[in-house]
C-alpha positions as CSV (number, residue, x, y, z in Angstrom):
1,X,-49.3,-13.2,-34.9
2,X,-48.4,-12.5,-30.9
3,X,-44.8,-12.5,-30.7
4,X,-43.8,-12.9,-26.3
5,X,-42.0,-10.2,-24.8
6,X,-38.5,-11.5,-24.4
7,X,-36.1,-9.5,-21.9
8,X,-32.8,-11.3,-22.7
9,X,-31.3,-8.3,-25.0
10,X,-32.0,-6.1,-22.7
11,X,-31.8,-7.5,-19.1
12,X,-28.4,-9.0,-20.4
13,X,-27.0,-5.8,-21.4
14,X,-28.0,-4.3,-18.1
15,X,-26.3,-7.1,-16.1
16,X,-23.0,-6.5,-18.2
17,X,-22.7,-3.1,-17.5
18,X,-23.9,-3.3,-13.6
19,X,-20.9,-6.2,-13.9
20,X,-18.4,-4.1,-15.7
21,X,-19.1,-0.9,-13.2
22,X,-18.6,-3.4,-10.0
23,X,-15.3,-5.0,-11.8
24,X,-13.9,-1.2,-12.7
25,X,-14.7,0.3,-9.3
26,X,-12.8,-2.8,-7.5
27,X,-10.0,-2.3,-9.6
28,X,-10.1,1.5,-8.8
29,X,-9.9,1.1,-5.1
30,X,-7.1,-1.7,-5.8
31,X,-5.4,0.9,-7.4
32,X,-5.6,3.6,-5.2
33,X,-4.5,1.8,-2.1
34,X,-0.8,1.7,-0.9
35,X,0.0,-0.7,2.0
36,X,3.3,0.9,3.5
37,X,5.3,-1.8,5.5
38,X,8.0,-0.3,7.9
39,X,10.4,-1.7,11.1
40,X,8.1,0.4,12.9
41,X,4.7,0.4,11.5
42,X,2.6,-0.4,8.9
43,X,0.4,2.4,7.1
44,X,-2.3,1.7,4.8
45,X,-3.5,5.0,2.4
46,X,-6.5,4.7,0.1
47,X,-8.2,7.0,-1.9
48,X,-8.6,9.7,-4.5
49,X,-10.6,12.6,-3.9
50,X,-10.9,11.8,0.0
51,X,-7.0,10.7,0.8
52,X,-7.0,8.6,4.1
53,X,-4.4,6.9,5.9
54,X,-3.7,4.8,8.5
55,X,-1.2,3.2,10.8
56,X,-0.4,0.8,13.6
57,X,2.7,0.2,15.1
58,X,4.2,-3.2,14.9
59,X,4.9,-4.0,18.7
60,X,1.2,-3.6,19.1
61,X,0.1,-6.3,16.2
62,X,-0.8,-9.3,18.0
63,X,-2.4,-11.0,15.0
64,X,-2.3,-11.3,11.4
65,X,-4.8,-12.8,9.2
66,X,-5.3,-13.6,5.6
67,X,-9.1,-14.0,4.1
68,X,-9.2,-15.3,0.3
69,X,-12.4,-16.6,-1.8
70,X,-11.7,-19.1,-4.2
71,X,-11.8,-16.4,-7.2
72,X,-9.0,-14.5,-4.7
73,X,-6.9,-18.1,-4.2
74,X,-6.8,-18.9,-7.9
75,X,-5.6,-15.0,-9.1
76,X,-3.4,-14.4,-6.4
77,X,-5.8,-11.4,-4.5
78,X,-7.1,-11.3,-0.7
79,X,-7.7,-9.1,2.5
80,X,-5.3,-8.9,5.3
81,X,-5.6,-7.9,8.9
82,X,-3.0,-6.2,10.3
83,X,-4.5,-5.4,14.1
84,X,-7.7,-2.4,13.3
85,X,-6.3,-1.9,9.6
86,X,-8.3,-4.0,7.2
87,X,-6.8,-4.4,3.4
88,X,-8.5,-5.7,1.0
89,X,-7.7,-6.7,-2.4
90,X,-3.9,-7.0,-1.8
91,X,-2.0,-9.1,-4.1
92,X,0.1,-11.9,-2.6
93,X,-1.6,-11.3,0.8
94,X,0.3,-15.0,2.3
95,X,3.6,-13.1,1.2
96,X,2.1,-9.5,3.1
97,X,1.6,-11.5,6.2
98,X,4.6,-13.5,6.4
99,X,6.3,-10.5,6.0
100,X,4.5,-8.2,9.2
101,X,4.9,-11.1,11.3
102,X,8.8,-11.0,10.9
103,X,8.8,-7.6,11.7
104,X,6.6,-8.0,14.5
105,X,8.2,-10.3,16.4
């Protein structure tokens, strides 16, 4: 009897690990990130191994922007601009730019 090949067990365990190491290594940079808001500037520093930080001062933000998928809408994540700084996965990120706009202007 010829029983065909079926990859399900093992493509589907593959695809839930390649998931789970995609899901873990967004939360780890999540984690790992500060966004510093100040009357002067604001600061963003990421990283573990390889600390980095950045800043911009606020009289030189001319723009704010908010970017959010519909996954990031319905749980509350997004990615701000702030001038050059780029944030991404910030929580309440309408909140984030309300907030740098008042202190920018």
């Amino acid at each position: 009897m010829l029983v065909p090949y079926a990859a399900g067990p093992g493509l589907g365990a593959v695809l839930i690990a390649a998931g789970a190491f995609f899901t873990l290594r967004a939360v780890w940079q999540w984690e790992r990130t500060r966004l510093v808001v100040t009357t002067e500037k604001v600061y963003l520093l990421n990283g573990t191994l390889h600390r980095r930080s950045k800043a911009v001062r606020l009289q030189l933000v001319d723009a704010v922007e908010v970017d959010q998928s519909l996954v990031g809408q319905l749980f509350g994540y997004g990615t701000v601009v702030v001038g050059p700084l780029r944030v991404r996965h910030i929580a309440r990120p309408g909140e984030v730019c309300n907030l740098v706009e008042r202190l920018a202007s």
